[in-house]
C-alpha positions in Angstrom: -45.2 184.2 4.7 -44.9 183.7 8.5 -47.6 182.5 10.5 -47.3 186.0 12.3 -48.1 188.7 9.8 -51.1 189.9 9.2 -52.5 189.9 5.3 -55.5 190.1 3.2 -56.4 188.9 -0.2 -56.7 191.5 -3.3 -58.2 190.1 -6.6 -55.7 189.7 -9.5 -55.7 192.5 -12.0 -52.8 192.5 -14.5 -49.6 194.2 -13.4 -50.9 194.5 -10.2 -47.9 192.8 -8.0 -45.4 194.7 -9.5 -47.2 198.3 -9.0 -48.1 196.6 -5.2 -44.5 196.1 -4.7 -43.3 199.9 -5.7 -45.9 201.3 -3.5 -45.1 198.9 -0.8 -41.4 200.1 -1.1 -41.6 203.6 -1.3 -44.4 204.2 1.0 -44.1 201.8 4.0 -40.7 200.6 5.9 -41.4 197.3 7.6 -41.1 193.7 6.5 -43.8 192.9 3.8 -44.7 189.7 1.6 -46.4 189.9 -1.7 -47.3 186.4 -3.8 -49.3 185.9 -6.6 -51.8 182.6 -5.7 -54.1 180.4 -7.6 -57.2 178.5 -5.9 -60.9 177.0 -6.8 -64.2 178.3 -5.8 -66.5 176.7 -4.8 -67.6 176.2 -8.5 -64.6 174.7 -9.4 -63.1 177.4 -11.3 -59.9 178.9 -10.7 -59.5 182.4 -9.4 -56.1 184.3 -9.0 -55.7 186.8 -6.1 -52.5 188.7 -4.7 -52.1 188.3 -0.6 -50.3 191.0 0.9 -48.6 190.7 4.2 -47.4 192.7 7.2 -45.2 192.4 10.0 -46.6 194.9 11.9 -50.8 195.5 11.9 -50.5 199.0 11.7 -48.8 199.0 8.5 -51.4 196.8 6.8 -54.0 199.5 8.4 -51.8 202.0 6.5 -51.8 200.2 3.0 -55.4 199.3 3.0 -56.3 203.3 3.6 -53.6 205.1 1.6 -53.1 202.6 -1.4 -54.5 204.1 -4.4 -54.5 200.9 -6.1 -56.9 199.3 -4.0 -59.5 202.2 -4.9 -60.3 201.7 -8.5 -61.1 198.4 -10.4 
């Protein structure tokens, strides 16, 4: 991901990057990045998150309010 988008971190549910990229697609126009990560907590235990990138900061504003996948866990 560029140094210049602007992102955030979701937590890894299954299927999850696959239904992020559809909506991503069909909802949003700019340049986007979507990777599945591993990392350790501070307990060291590994957690698995999705981070989700935008060119443009108004896009990511856009995603964060209209995704419905972000609502329910």
């Amino acid at each position: 991901m560029p140094p210049y988008f602007e992102s955030i971190t979701i937590p890894y549910t299954y299927n999850i990057e696959d239904s992020l990229n559809k909506w991503i697609g069909k909802n949003l126009k700019g340049r986007y990045y979507v990777s599945k990560s591993v990392d350790l907590d501070s307990k060291n235990q590994m957690n698995t998150h999705i981070k989700v990138g935008f060119e443009e900061g108004r896009e990511l504003a856009y995603f964060m309010l209209a995704c419905p996948l972000l609502k329910y866990k």
